[in-house]
Backbone bond lengths (Angstrom), bond angles and torsions (degrees), N, CA, C in turn:
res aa  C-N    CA-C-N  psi(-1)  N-CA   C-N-CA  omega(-1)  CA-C   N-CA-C  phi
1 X - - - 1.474 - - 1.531 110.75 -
2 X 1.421 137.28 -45.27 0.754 143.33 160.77 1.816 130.19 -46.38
3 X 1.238 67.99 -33.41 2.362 77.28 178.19 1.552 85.00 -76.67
4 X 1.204 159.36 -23.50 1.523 145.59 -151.55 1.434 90.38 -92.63
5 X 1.611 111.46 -34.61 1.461 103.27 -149.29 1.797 98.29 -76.04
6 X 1.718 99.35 -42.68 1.066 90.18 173.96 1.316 146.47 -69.20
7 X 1.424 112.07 -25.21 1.658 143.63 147.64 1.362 98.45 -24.33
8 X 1.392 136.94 -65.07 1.335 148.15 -166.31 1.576 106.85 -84.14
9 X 1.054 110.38 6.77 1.442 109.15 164.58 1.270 134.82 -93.04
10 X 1.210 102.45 -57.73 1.846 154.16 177.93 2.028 81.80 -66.15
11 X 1.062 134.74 -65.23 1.624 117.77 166.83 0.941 143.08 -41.70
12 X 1.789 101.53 -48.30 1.346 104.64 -172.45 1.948 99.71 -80.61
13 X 1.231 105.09 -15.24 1.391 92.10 175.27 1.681 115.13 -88.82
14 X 1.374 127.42 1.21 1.229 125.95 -178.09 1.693 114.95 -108.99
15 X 1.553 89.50 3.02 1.697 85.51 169.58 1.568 105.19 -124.19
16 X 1.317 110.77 25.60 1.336 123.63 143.72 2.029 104.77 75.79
17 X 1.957 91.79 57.88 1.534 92.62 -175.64 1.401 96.47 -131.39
18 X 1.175 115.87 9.83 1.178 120.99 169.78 2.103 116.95 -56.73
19 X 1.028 104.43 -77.85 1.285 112.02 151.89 1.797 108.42 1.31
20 X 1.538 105.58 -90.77 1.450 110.13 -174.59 1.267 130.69 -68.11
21 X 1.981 107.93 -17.12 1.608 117.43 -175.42 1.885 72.79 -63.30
22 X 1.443 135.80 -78.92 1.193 142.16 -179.03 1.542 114.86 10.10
23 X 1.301 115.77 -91.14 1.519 156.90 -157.58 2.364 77.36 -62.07
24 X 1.407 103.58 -67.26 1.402 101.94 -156.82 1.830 92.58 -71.31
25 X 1.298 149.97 28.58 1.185 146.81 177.42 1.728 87.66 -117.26
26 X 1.038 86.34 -50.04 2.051 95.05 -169.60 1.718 104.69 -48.08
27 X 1.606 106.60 -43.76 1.668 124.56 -171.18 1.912 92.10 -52.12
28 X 1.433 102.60 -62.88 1.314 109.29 -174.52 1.649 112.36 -43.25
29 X 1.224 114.98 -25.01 1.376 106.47 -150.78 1.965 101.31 -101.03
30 X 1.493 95.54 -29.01 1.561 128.98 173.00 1.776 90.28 -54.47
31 X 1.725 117.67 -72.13 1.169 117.22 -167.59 1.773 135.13 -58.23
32 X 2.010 88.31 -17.55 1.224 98.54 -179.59 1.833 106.54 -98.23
33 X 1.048 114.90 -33.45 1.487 117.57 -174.32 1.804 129.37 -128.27
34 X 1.183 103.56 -2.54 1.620 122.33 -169.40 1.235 131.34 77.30
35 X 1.292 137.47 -152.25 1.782 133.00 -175.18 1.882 87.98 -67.55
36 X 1.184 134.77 -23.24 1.798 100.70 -155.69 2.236 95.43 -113.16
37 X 1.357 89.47 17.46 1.747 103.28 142.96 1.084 143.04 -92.01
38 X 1.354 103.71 -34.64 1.541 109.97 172.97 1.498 109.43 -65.76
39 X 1.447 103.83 116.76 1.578 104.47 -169.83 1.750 92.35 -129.81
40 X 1.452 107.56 122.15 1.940 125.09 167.00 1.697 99.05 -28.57
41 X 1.107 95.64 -52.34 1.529 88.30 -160.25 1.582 136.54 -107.19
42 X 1.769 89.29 4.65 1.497 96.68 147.17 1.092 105.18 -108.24
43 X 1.360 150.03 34.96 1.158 140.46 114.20 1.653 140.19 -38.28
44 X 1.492 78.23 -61.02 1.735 85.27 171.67 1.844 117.89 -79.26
45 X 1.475 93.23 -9.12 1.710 89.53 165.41 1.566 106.54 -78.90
46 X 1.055 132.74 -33.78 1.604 126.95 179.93 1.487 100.37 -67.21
47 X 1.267 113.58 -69.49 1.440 121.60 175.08 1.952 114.45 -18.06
48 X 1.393 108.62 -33.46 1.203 96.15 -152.62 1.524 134.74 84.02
49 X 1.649 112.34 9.84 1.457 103.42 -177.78 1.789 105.83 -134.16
50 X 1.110 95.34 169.44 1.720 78.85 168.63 1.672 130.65 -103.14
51 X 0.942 121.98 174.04 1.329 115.01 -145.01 1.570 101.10 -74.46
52 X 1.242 115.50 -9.09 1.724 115.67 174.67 1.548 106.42 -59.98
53 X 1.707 110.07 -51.79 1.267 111.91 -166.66 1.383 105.34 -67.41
54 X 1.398 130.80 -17.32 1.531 131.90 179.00 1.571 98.91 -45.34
55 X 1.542 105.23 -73.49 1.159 126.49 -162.73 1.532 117.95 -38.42
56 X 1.172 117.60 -4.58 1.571 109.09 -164.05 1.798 87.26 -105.52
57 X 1.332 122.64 -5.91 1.435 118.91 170.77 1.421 109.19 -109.99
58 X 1.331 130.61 -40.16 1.638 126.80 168.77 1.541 98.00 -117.21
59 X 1.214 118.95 150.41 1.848 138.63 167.77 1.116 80.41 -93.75
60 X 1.220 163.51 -45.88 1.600 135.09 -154.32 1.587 104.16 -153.53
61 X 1.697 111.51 176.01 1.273 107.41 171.56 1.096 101.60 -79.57
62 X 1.399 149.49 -20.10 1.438 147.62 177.91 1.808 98.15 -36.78
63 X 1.450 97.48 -69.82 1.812 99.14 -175.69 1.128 126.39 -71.49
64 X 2.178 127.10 -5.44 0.851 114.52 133.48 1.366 145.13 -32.11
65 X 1.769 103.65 -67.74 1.378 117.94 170.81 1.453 127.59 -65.56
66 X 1.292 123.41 0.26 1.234 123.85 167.08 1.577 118.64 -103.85
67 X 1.548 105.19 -12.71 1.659 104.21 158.67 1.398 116.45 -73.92
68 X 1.780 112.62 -44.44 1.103 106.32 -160.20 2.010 95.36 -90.47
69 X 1.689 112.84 18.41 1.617 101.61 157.06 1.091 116.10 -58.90
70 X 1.587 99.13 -64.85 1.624 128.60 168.39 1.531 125.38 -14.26
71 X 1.321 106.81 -53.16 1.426 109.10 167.05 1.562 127.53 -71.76
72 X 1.381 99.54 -41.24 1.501 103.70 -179.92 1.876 98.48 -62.11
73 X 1.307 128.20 -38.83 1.164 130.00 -165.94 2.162 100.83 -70.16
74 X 1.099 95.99 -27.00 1.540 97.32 -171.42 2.125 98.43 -77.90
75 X 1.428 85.45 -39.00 1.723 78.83 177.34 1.764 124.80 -54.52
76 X 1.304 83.22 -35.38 2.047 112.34 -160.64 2.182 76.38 -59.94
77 X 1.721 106.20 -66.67 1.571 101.62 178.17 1.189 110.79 -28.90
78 X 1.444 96.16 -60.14 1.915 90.73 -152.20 1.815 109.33 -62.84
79 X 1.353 120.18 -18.18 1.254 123.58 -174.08 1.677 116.37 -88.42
80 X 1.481 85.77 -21.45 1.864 88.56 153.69 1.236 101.66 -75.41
81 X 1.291 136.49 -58.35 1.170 121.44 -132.45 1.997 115.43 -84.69
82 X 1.494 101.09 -11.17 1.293 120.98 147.59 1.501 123.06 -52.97
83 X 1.135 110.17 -60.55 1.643 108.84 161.54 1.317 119.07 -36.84
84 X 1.516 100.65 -78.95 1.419 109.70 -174.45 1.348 111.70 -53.12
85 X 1.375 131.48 10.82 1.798 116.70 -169.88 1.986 87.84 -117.28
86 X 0.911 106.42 -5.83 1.546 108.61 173.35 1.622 112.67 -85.14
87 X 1.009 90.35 -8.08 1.771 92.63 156.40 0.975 125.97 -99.94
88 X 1.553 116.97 148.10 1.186 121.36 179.33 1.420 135.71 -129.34
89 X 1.673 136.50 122.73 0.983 109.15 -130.22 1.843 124.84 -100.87
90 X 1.285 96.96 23.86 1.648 122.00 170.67 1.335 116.21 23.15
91 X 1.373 133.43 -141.79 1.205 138.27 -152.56 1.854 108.82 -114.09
92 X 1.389 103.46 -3.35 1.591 111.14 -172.83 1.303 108.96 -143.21
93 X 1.388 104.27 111.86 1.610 120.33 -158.82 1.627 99.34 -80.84
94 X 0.968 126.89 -29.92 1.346 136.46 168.16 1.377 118.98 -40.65
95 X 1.514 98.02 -62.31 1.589 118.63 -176.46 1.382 106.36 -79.76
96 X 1.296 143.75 -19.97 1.332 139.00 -171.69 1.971 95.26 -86.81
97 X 1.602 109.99 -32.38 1.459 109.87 -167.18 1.362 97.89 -55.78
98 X 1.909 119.26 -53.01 1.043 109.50 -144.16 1.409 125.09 -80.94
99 X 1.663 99.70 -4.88 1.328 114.46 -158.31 2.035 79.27 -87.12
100 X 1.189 118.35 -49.80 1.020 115.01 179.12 1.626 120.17 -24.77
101 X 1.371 103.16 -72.84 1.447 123.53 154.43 1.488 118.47 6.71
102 X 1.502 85.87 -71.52 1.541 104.81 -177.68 1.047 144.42 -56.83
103 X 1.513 75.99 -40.66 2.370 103.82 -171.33 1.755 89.83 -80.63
104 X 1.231 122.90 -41.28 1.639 99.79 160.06 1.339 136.75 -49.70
105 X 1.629 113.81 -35.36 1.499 101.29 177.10 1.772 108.99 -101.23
106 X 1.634 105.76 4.56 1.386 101.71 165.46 1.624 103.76 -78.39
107 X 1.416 114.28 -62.02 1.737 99.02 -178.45 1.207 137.44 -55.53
108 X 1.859 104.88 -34.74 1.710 83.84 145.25 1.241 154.86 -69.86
109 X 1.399 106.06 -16.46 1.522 104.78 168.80 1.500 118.38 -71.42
110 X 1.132 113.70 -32.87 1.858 139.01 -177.36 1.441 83.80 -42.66
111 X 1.420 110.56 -77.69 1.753 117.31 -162.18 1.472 113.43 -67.99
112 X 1.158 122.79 -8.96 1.397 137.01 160.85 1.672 94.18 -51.89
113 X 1.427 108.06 -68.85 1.598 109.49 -159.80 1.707 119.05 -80.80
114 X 1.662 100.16 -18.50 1.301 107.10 -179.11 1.602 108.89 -72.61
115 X 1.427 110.81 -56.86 1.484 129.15 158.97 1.283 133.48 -94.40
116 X 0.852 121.87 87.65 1.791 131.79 175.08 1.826 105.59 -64.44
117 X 0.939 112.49 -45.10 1.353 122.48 -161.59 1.314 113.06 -77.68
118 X 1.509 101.83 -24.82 1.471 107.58 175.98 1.529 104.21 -113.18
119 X 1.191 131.31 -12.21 1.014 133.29 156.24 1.669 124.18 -47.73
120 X 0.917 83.18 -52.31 2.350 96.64 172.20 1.198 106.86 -72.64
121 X 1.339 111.10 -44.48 2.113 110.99 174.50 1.208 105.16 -61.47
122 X 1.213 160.78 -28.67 1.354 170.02 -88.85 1.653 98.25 -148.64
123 X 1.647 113.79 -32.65 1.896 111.96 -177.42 1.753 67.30 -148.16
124 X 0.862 127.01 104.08 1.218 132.79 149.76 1.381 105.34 -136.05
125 X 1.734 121.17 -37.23 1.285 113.99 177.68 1.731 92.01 -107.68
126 X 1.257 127.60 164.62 1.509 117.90 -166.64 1.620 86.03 -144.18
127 X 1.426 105.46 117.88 1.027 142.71 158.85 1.149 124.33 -97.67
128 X 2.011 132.69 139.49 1.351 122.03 -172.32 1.863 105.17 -47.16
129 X 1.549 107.89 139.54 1.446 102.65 -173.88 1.426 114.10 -63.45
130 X 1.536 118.36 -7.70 1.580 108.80 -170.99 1.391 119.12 -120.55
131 X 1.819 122.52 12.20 0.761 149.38 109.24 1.531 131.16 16.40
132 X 1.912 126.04 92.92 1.508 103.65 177.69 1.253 110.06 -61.07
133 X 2.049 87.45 163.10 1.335 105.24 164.49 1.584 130.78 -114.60
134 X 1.350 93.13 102.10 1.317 107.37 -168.26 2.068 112.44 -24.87
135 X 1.677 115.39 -27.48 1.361 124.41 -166.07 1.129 102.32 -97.14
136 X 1.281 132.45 -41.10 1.539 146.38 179.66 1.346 120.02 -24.72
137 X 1.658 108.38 86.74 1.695 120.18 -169.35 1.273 99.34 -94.96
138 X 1.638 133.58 -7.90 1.334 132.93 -168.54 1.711 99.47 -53.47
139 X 1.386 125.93 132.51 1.188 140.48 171.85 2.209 109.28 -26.45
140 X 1.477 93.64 -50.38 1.531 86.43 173.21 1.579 125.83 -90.19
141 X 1.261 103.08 4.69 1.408 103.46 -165.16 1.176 124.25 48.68
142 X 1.424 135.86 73.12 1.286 126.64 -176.89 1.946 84.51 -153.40
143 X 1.166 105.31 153.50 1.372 106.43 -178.08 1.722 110.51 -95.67
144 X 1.511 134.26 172.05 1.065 112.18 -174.46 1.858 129.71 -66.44
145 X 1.135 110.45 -26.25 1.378 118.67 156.34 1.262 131.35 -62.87
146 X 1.468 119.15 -7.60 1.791 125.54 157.95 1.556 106.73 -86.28
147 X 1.075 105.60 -54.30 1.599 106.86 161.00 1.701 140.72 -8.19
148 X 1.743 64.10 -67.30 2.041 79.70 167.71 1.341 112.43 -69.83
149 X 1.317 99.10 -44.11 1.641 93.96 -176.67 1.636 121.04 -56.91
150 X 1.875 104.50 -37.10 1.292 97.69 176.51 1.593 125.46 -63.63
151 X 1.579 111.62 -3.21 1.296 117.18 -152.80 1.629 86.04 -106.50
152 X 0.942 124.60 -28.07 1.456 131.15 -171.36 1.778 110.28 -89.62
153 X 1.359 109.39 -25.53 1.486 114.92 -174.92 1.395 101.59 -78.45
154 X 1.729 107.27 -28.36 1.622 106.61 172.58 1.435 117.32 -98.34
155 X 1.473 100.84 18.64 1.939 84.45 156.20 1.449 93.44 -98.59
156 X 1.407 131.37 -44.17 1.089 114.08 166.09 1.403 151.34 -11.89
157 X 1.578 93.32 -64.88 1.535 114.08 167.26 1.408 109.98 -45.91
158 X 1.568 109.40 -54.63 1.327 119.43 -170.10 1.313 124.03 -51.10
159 X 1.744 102.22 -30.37 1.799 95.63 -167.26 1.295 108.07 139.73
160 X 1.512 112.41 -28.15 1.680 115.09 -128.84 1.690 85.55 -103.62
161 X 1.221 126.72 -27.35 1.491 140.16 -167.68 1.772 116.34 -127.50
162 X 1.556 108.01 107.98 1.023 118.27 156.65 1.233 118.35 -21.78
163 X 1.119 117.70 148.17 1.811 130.15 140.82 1.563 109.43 -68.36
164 X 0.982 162.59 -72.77 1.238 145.00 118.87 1.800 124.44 42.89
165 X 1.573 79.85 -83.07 1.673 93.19 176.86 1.471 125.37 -73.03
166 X 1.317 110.97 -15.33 1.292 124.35 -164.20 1.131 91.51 -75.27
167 X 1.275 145.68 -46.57 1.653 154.22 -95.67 1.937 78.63 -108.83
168 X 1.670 118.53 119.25 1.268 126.79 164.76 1.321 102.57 55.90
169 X 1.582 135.23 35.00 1.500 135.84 157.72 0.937 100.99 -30.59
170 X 1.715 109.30 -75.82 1.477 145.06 -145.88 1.698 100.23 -45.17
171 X 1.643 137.81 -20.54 1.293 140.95 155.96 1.232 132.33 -65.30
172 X 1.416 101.82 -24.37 1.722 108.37 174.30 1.205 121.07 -92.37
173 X 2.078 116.22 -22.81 1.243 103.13 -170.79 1.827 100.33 -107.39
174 X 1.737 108.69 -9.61 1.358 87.16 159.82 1.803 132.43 -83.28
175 X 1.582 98.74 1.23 1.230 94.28 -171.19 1.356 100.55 -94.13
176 X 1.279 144.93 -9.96 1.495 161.76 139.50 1.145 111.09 -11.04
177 X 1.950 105.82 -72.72 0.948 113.13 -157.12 2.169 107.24 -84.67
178 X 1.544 89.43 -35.67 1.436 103.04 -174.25 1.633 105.12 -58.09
179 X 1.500 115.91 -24.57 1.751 104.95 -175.61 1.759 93.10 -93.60
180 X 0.589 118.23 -25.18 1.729 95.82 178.63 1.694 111.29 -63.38
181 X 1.645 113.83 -44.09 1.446 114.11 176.57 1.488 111.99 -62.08
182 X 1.223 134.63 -27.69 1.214 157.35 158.80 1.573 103.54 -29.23
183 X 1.320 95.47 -75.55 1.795 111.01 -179.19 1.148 108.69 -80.94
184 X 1.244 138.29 9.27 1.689 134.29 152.57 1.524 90.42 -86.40
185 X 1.206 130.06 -41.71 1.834 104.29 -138.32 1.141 96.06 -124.36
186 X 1.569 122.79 4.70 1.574 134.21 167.18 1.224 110.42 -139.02
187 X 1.294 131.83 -1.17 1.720 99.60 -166.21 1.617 92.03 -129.98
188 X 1.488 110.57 -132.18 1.575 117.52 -173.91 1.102 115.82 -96.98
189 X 1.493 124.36 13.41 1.555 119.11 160.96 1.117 114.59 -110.45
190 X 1.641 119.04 31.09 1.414 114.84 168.27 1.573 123.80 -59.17
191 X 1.302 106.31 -13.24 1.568 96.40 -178.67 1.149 117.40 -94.81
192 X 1.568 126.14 -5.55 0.919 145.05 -177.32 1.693 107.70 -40.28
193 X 1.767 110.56 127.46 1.258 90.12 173.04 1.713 120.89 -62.08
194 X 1.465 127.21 -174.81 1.231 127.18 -179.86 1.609 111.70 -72.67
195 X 1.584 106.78 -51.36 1.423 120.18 -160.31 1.605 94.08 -61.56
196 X 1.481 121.54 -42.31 1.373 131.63 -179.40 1.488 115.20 -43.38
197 X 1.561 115.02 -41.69 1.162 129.97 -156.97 1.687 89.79 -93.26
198 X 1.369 128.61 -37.67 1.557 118.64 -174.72 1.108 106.56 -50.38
199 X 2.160 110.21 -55.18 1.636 114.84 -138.04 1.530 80.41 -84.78
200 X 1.504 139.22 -6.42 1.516 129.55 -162.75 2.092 96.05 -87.59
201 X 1.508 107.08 -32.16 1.765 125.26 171.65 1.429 99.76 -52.14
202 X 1.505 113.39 -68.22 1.266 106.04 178.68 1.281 147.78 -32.12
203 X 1.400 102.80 -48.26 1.638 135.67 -175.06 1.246 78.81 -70.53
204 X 1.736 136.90 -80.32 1.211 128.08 172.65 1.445 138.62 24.35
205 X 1.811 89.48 -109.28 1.269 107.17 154.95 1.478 132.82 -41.65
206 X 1.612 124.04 -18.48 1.098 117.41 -138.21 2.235 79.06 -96.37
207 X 1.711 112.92 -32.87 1.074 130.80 -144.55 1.802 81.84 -106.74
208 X 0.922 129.95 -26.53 1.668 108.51 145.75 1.263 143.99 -83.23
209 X 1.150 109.34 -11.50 1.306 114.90 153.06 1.376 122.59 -77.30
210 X 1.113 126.53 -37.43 1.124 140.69 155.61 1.621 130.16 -38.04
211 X 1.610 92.56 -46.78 1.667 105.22 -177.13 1.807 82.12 -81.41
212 X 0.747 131.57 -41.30 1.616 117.45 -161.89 1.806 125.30 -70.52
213 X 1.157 104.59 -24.21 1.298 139.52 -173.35 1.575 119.47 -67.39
214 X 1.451 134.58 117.85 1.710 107.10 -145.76 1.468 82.82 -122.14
215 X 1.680 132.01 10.61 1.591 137.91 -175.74 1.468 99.01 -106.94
216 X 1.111 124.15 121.90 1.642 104.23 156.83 1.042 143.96 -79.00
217 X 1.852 127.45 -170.79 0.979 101.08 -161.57 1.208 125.66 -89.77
């Protein structure tokens, strides 16, 4: 019984899955406790290997936790980018921008509340924000801070946003949205129920887009 186990070790590390069994143990550990869970070396205890064989894919937990940022940051995309595909972009380019707008700072806040754990792993290591992401499986590849921008370049397009105004939006309405998740999942609205905290995103979003917007409504 034991020769199988090890048999199944010695494979999974020679067809080169070692690496990701890694990164996807780290996710677990991200989802259960945040960046100061992800631990090197209970990694390679889930993994099945020992912590030597880690090393030939990360030198430290540092480059653990900055792969498995990477991922949490590709999820945070992909959960915008679910939002944003629930729009649709109809007969009024205006109205399709703004909703756009929105469904960005609705899906990030969403995954704020769905995932906390990966939410904090996600800026735990801080990389320039506009910066690829080497993990970034989201269908467009763009990380969540290109996002905004794409969502903001099309109110632009639309009408709705200066050239002027446009210039470094993308700082005011992620920092909007990013300090309210802040004060759910760190500050004094932790007790806040959840549903409270969506319809409170909404209002949110609804009043930065709004403030940004130089057409009315």
């Amino acid at each position: 019984m034991k020769k199988n186990v090890t048999t199944e070790k010695r494979k999974t590390f020679r067809h080169g899955d070692l690496r990701n069994a890694l990164v996807t143990a780290g996710l677990e550990m991200a989802h259960a406790g945040g960046p100061n869970a992800v631990i090197l070396r209970e990694a390679t205890r889930q993994a099945g290997v020992s912590p030597n064989a880690a090393y030939r894919h990360f030198a430290s937990q540092a480059e653990l936790l900055d792969a498995v940022r990477s991922a949490c940051l590709s999820r945070l995309a992909a959960a915008i980018e679910d939002e944003m595909k629930k729009q649709r972009p109809g007969r009024d380019p205006q109205a399709f921008a703004r909703k756009s707008l929105r469904a960005v700072g609705i899906g990030y806040l969403g995954f704020a509340m769905r995932e906390p754990g990966m939410f904090r792993t996600a800026f735990s290591v801080p990389p320039a924000v506009d910066s690829p992401n080497p993990a970034n499986m989201a269908s467009m590849g763009l990380n969540p801070f290109q996002l905004l921008s794409l969502a903001l370049d099309h109110m632009q397009q639309s009408g709705l946003l200066s050239k002027k105004d446009r210039k470094d939006a993308e700082y005011l309405a992620w920092s909007s949205v990013h300090g309210l998740a802040l004060l759910v999942l760190e500050g004094p609205l932790h007790k806040m129920p959840k549903e409270i905290v969506l319809a409170l995103g909404e209002r949110l979003v609804v009043m930065v887009e709004r403030g940004l917007a130089t057409q009315p409504l």
